[in-house]
MARDREN-332319 format. One line per field, with one value per residue (C-alpha): residue number from 1; residue in three letters; x, y, z. Coordinates in Angstrom, 1 decimal, decimal comma, padded with zeros to 4 digits. Example, Ala and Ser with C-alpha at 12.3 -4.5 7.8 and 13.67 -1.06 7.14 Angstrom:
num: [1 / 2] $
residu: [ALA / SER] $
px: [012,3 / 013,7] $
py: [-004,5 / -001,1] $
pz: [007,8 / 007,1] $
REM end
This chain:
num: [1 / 2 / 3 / 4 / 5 / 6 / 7 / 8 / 9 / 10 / 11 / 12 / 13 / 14 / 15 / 16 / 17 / 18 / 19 / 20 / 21 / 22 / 23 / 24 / 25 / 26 / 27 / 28 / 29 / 30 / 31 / 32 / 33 / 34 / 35 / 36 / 37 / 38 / 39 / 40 / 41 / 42 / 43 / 44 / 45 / 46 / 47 / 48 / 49 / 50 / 51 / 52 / 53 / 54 / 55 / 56 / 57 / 58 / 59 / 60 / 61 / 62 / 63 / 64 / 65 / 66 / 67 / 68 / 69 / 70 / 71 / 72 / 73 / 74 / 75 / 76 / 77 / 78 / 79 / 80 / 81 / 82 / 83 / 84 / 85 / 86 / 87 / 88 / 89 / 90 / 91 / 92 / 93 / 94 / 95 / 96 / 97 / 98 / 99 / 100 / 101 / 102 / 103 / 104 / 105 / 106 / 107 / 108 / 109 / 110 / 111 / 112 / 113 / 114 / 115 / 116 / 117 / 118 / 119 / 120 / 121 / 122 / 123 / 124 / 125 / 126 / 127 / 128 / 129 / 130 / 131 / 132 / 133 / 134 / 135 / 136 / 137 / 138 / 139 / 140 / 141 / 142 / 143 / 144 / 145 / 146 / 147 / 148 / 149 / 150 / 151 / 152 / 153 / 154 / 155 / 156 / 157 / 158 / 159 / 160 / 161 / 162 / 163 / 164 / 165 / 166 / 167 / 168 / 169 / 170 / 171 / 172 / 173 / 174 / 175 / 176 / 177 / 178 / 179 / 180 / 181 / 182 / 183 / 184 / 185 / 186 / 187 / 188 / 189 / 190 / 191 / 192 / 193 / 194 / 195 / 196 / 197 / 198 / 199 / 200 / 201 / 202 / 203 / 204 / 205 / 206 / 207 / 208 / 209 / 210 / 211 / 212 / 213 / 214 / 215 / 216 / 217 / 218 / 219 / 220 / 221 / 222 / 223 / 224 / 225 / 226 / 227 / 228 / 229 / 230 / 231 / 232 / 233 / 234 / 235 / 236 / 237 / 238 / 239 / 240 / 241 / 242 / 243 / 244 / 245 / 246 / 247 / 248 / 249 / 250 / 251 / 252 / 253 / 254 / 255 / 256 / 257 / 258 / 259 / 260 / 261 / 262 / 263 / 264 / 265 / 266 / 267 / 268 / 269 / 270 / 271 / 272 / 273 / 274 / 275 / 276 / 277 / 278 / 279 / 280 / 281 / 282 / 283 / 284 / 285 / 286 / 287 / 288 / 289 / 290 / 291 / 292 / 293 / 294 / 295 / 296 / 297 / 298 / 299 / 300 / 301 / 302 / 303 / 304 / 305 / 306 / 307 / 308 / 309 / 310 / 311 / 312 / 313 / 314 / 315 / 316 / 317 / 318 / 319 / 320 / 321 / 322 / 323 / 324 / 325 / 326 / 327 / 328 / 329 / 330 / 331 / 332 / 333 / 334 / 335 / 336 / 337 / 338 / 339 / 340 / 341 / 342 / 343 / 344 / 345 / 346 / 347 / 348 / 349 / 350 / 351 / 352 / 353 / 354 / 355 / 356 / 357 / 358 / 359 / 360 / 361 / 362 / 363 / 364 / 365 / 366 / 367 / 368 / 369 / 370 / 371 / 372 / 373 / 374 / 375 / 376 / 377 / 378 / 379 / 380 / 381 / 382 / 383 / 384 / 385 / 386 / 387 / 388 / 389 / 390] $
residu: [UNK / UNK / UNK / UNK / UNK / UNK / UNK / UNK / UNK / UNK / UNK / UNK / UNK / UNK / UNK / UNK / UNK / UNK / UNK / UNK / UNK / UNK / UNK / UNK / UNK / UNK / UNK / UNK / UNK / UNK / UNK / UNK / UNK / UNK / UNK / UNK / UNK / UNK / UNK / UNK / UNK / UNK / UNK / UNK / UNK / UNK / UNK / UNK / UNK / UNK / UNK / UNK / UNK / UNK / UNK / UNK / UNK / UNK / UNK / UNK / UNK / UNK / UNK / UNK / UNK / UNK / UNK / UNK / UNK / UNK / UNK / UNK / UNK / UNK / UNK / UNK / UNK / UNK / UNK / UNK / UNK / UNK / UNK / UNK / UNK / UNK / UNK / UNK / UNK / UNK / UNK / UNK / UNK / UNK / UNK / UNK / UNK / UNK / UNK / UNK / UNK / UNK / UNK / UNK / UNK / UNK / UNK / UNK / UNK / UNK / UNK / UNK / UNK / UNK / UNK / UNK / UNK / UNK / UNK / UNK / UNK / UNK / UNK / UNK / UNK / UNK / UNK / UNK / UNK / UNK / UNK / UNK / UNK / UNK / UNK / UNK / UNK / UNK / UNK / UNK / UNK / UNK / UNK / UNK / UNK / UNK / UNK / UNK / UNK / UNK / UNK / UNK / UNK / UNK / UNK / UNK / UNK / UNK / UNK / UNK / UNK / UNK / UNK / UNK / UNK / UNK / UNK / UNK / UNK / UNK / UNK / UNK / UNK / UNK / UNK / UNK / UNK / UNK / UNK / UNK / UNK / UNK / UNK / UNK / UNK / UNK / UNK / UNK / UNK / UNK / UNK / UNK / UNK / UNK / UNK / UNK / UNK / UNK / UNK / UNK / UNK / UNK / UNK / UNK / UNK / UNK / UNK / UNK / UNK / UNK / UNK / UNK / UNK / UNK / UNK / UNK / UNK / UNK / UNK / UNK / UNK / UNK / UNK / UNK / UNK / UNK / UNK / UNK / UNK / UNK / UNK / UNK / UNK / UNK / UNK / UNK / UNK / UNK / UNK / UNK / UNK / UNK / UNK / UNK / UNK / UNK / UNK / UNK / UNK / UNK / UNK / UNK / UNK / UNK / UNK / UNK / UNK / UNK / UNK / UNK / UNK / UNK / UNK / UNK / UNK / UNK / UNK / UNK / UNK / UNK / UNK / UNK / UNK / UNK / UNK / UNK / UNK / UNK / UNK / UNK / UNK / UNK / UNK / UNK / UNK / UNK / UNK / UNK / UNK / UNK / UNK / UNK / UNK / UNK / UNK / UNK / UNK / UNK / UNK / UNK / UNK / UNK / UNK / UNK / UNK / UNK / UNK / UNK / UNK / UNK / UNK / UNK / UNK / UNK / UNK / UNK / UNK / UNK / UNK / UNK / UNK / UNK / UNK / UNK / UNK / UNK / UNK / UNK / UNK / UNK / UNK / UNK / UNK / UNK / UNK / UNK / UNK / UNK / UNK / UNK / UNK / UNK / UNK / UNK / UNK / UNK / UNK / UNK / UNK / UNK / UNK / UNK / UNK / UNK / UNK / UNK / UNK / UNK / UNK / UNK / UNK / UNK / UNK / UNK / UNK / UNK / UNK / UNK / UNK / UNK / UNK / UNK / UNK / UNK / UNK / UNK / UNK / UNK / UNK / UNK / UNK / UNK / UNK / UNK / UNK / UNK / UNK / UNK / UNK / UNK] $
px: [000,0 / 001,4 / 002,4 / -000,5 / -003,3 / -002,1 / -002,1 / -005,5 / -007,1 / -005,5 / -006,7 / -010,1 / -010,0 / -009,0 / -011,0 / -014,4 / -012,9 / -012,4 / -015,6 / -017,7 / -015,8 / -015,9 / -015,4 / -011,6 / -011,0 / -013,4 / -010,7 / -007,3 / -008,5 / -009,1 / -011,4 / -011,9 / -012,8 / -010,0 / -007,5 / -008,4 / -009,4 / -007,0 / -008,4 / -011,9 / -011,7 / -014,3 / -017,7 / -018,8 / -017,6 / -018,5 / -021,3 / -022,4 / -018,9 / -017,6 / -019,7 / -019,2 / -015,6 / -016,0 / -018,1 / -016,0 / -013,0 / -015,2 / -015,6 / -012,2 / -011,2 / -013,8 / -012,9 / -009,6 / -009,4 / -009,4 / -006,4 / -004,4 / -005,1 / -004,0 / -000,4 / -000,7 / 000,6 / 003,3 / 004,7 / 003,1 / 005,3 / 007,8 / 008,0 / 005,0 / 005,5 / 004,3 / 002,5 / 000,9 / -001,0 / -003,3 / -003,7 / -000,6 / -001,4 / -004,4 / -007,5 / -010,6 / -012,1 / -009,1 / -008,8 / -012,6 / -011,4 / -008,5 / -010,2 / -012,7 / -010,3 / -008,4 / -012,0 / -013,7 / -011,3 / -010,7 / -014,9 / -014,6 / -012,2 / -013,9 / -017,3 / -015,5 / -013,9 / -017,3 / -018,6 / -015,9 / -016,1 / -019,5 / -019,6 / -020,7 / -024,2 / -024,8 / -023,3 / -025,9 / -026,1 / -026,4 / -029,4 / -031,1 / -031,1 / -032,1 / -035,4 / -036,0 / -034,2 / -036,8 / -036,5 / -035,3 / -032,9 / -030,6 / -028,2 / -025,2 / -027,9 / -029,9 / -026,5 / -025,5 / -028,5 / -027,8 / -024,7 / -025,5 / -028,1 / -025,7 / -023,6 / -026,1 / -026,0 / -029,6 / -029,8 / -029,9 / -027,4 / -027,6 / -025,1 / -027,2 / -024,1 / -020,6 / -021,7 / -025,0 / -025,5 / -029,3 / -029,5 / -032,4 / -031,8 / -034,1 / -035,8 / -034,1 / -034,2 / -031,1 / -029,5 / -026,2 / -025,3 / -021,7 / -022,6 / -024,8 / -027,1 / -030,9 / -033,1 / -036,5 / -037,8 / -039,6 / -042,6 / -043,7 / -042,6 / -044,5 / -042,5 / -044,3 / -043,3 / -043,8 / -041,9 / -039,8 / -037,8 / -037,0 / -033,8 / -033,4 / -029,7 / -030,4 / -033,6 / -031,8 / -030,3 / -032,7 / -030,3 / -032,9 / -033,0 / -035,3 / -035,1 / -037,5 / -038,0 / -039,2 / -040,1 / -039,5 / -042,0 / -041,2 / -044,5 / -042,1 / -041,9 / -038,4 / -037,5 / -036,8 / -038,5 / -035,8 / -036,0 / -034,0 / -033,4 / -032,7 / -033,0 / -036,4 / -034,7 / -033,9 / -037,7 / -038,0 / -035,6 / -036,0 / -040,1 / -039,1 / -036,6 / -039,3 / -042,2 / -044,4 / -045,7 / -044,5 / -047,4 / -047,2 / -049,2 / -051,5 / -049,9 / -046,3 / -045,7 / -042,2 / -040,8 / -040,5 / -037,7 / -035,7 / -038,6 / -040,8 / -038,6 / -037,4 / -041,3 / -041,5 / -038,3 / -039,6 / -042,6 / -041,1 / -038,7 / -041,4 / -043,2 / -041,2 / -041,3 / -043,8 / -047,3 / -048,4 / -051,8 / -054,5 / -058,1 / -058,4 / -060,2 / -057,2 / -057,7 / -056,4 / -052,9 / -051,8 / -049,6 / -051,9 / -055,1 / -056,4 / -055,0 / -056,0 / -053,0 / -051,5 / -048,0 / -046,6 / -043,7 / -042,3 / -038,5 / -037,4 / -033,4 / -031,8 / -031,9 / -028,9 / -029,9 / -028,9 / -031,5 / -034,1 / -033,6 / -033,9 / -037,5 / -038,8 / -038,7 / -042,1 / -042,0 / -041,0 / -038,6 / -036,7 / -036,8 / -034,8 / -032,3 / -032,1 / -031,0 / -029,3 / -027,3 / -026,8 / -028,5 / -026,8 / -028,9 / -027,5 / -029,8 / -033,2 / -035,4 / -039,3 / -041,5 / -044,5 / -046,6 / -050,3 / -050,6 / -051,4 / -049,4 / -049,5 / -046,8 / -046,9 / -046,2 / -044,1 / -041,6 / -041,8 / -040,7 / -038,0 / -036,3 / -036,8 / -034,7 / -031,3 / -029,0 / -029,8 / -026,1 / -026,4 / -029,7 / -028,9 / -027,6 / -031,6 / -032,9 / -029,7 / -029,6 / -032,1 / -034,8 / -037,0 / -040,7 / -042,2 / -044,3 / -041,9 / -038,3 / -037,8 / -034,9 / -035,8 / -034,6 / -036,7 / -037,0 / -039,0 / -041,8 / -044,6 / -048,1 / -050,6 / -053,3 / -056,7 / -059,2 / -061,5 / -058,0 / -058,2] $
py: [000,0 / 003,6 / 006,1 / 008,0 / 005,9 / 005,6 / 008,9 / 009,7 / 006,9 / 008,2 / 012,3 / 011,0 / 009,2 / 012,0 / 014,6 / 012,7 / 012,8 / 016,3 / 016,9 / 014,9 / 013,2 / 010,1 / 009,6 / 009,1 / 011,8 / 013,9 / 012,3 / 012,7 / 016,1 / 016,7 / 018,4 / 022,5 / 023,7 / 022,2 / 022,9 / 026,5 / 026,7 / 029,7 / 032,0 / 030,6 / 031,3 / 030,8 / 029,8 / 029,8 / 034,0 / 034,8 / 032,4 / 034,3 / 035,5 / 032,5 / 030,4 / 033,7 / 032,9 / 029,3 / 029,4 / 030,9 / 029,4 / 026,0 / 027,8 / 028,0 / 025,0 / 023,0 / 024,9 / 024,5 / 020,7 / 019,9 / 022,6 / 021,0 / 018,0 / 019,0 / 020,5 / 016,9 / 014,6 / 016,8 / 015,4 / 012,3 / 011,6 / 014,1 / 013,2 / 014,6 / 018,6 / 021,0 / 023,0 / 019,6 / 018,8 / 022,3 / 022,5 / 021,9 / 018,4 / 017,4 / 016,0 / 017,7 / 016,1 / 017,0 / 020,7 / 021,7 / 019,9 / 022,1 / 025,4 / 024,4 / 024,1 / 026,9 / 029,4 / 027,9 / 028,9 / 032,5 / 032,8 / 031,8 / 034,5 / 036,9 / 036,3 / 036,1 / 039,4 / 040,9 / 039,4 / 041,1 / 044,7 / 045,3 / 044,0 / 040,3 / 041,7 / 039,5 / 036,5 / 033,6 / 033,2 / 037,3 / 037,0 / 034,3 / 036,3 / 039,8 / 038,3 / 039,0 / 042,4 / 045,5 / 048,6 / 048,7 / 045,8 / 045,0 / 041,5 / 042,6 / 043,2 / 039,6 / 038,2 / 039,0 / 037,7 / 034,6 / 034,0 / 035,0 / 032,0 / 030,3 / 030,6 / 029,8 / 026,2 / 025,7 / 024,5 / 021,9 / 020,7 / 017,2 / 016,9 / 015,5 / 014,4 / 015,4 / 017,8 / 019,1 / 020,1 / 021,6 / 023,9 / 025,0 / 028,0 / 029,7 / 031,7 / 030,4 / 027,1 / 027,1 / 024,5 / 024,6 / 023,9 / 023,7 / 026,4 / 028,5 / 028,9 / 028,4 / 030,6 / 030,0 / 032,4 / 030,3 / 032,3 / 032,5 / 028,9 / 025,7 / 022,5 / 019,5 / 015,6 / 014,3 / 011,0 / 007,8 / 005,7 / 002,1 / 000,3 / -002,9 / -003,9 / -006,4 / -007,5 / -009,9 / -007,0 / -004,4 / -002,4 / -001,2 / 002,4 / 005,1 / 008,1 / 010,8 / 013,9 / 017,3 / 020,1 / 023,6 / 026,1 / 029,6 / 032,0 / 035,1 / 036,2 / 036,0 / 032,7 / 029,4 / 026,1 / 023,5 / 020,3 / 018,3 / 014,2 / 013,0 / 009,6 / 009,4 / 009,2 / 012,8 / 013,6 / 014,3 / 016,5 / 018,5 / 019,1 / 020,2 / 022,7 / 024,1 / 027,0 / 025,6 / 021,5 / 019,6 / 018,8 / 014,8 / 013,5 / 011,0 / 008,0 / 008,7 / 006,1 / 005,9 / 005,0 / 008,3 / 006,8 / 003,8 / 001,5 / 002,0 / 000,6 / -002,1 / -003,4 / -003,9 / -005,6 / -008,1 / -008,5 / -009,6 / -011,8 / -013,8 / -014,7 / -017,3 / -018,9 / -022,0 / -021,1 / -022,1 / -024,1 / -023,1 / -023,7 / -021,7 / -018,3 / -015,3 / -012,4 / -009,2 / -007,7 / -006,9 / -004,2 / -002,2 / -003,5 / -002,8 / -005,3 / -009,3 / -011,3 / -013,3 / -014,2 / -017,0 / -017,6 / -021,3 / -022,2 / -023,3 / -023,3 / -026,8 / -027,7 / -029,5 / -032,2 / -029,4 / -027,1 / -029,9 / -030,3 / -026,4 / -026,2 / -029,4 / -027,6 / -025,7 / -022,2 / -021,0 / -023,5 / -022,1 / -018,8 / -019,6 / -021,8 / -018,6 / -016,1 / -019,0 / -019,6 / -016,6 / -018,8 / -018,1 / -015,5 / -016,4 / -019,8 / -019,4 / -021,0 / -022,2 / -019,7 / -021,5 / -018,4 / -018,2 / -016,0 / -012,7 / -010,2 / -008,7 / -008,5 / -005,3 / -004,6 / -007,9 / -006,1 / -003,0 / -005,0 / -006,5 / -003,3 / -001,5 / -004,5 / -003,7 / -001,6 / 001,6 / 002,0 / -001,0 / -000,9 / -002,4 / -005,5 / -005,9 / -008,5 / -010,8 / -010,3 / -011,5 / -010,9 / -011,9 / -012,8 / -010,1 / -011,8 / -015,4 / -013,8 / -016,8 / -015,8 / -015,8 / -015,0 / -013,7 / -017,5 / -018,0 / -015,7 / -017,8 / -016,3 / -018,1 / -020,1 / -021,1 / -023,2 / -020,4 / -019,7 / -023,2] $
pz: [000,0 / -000,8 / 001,1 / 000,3 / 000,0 / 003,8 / 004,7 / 002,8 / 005,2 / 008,4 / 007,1 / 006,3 / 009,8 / 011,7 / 010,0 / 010,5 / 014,4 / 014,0 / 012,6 / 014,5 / 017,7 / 019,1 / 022,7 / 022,3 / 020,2 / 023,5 / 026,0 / 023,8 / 024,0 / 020,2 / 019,4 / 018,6 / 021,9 / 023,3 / 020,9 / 020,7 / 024,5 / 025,2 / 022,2 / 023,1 / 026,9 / 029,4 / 028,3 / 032,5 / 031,9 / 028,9 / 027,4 / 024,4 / 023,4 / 023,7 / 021,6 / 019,2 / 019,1 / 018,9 / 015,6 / 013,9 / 014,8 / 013,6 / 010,8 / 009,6 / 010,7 / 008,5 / 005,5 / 006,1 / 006,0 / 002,2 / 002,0 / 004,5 / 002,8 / -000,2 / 001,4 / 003,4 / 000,2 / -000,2 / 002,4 / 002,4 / -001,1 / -001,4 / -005,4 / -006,0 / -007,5 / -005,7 / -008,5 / -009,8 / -006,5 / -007,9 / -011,4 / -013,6 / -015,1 / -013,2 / -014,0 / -014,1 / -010,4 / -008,8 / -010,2 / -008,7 / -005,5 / -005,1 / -006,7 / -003,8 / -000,8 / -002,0 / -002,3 / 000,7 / 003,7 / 001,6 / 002,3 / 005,7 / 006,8 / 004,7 / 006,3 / 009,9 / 009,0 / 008,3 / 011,6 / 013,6 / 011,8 / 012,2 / 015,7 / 015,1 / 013,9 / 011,3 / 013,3 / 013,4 / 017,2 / 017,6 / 014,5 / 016,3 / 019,7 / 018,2 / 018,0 / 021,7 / 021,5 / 022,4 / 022,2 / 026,1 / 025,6 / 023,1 / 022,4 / 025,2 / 027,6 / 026,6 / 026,5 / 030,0 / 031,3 / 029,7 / 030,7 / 034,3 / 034,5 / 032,7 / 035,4 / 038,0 / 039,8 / 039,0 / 035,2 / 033,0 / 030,7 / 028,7 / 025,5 / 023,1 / 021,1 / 020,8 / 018,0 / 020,0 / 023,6 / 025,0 / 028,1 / 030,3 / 032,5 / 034,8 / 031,5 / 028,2 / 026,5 / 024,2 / 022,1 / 020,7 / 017,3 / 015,9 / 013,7 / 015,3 / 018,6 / 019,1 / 021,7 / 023,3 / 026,4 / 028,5 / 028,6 / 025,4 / 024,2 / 023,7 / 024,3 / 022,6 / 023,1 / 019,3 / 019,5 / 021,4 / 020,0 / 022,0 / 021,4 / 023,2 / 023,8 / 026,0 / 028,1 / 030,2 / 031,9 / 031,4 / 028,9 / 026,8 / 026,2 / 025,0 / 023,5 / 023,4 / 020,8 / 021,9 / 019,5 / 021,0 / 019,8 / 020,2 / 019,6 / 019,2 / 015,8 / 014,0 / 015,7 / 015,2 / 015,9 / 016,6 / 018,2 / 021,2 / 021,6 / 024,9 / 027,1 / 028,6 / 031,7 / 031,8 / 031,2 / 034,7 / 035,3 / 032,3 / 033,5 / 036,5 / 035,0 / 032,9 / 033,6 / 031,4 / 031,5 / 028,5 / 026,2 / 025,7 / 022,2 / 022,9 / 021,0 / 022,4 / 025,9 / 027,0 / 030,5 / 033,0 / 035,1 / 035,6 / 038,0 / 034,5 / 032,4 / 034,6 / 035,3 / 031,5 / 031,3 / 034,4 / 032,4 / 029,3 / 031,0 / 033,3 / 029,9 / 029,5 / 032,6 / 033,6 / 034,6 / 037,8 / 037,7 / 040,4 / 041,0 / 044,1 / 043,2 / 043,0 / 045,6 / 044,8 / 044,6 / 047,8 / 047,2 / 044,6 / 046,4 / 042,5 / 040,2 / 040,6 / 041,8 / 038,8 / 039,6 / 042,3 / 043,4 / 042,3 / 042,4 / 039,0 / 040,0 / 041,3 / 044,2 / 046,6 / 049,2 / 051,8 / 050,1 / 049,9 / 053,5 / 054,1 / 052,5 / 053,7 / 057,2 / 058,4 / 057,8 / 061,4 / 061,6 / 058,3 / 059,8 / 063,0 / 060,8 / 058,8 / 061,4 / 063,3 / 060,5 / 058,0 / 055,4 / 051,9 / 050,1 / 046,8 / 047,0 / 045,7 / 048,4 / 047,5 / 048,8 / 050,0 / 050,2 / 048,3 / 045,4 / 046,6 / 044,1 / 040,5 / 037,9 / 038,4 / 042,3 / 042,0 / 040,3 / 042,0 / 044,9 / 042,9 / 041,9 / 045,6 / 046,9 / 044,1 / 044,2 / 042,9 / 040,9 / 039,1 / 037,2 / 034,3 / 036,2 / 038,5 / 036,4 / 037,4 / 041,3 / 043,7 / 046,1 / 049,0 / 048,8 / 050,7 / 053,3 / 053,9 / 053,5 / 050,6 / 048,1 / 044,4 / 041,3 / 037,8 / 036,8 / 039,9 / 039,1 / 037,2 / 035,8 / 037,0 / 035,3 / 036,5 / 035,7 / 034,1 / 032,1 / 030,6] $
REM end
């Protein structure tokens, strides 16, 4: 392979980094903001000037990679001429491509110029934010204010991707665009829940994941709507943040916090289990007192002999052994309890009992029936099926 098919992979490589960064590009430290941090300065300081700054640093940068590229294979192959990498003796292809990387970068600076003599007023983030400029207030006075709540402790940030990053303050919604910056006052904007979309890594552990799409609607003229994706998760935190309640569509259903998500994960995975046959009539769900109880607890795990002789002891008797002996929790033991709980509170009671850190690892670990103390695992929770079922 030559020496600059080689090179043109690694450039390609590291300018899709540059461009759009992965996580190790984020922690190598490459990437715009951090390369230019000392021309950039402070966004906590300076918000608005800031993300002025870093546009058009961006800006310059992005035009400037097919250039560099270009000046790149002269050193890449030093037999290469110079004046041949442009025009002299080059196909047609390759002479737009390097009329384009030569133009582009000249338009940057020129526009960044333009942006800088007349103060940054036809800047995209400074257009965007003289919509809510009056006639008391212009974009350095709307611009302090936002960066003083941007300073503030009490706000919302979620990075959206490495390209994209949304912040709620105490008034503004604003999202963050490499290019430019979108603004929505609180007060006169409309926040709408138009979609979720559910991936499902994994519903052994409960690793699915959803991700929910939120049109921002701002009623003051000159503006722009834009929209924000985040994990449903945040959902919460995000309403709470906000003046206004976030209008949910009808059709949209997605889980508000971690418990949600896990009970449909429990669900899914007890499907597969044995039913438990009955003929006795089913009371209801004591933990919802709403719901009829249609779950039972009924080991399905191997037992030992020393486990056999464990559950062949009466109920009271098992209890004393238990405290008696520190009785191995890992062991699922038969519970020998009625049936007397829904899916529903069932797994509820499941996910109270884990550790809160390790969510995605719930469906894995056990618990203890709720009335007898008996360890269980998922593969122990049957659905039951009566007579009438049959």
């Amino acid at each position: 392979m030559s020496s600059v098919v080689v090179y043109t992979l690694f450039y390609a490589l590291f300018c899709a980094g540059l461009v759009y960064p992965p996580p190790e590009f984020i922690a190598a430290g490459l990437t715009i903001p951090n390369l230019f941090s000392t021309f950039l300065g402070s966004e906590i300081e300076c918000f608005i000037h800031y993300h002025i700054r870093r546009v058009e640093v961006t800006l310059i940068v992005h035009t400037l990679l097919p250039l560099l590229y270009i000046i790149g294979l002269w050193y890449a192959d030093p037999s290469l001429i110079f004046a041949e990498l442009f025009f002299k003796n080059a196909t047609i292809p390759w002479r737009l491509f390097a009329t384009f990387s030569l133009i582009m970068p000249l338009l940057a600076i020129f526009k960044v110029y333009q942006w800088e003599k007349y103060k940054w007023g036809g800047h995209p983030i400074i257009r965007n934010l003289r919509a809510y400029c009056s006639t008391r207030t212009d974009w350095i006075m709307l611009a302090g204010m936002i960066g003083r709540e941007y300073r503030g402790v009490d706000k919302f940030c979620m990075e959206m991707n490495s390209m994209m990053k949304f912040i709620a303050t105490e008034n503004w919604i604003i999202k963050i665009m490499p290019y430019t910056i979108y603004f929505a006052h609180q007060r006169d904007t409309t926040m709408i829940l138009e979609s979720c979309d559910s991936y499902s890594l994994s519903y052994i552990t409960g690793g699915d994941i959803q991700y929910i799409t939120i049109s921002v609607k701002p009623a003051r003229r000159g503006t722009t709507n834009f929209t924000i994706r985040l994990n449903a998760l945040d959902f919460k935190e995000l309403q709470d943040r906000i003046l206004k309640p976030i209008i949910i569509l009808p059709n949209v259903r997605f889980h508000k916090s971690i418990e949600e998500r896990f009970i449909d994960a429990f669900k899914e995975a007890i499907k597969v289990n044995p039913k438990y046959y009955t003929e006795q009539t089913l009371d209801v769900c004591m933990g919802c007192m709403q719901n009829p109880s249609n779950v039972k607890l009924q080991m399905q795990c191997h037992l030992t002999e020393n486990m056999a002789e464990y559950n062949n002891l009466p109920l009271n008797a098992r209890f004393r052994r238990h405290l008696r002996s520190h009785y191995d929790l890992r062991k699922c033991i038969t519970c020998r309890c009625g049936p007397m709980w829904c899916d529903e509170c069932m797994a509820r009671w499941f996910a109270h009992r884990q550790d809160p850190l390790q969510s995605n690892r719930w469906l894995l670990q056990k618990c203890t029936c709720p009335v007898c103390r008996a360890v269980f695992c998922v593969h122990d929770v049957c659905y039951i099926t009566t007579k009438k079922d049959k």
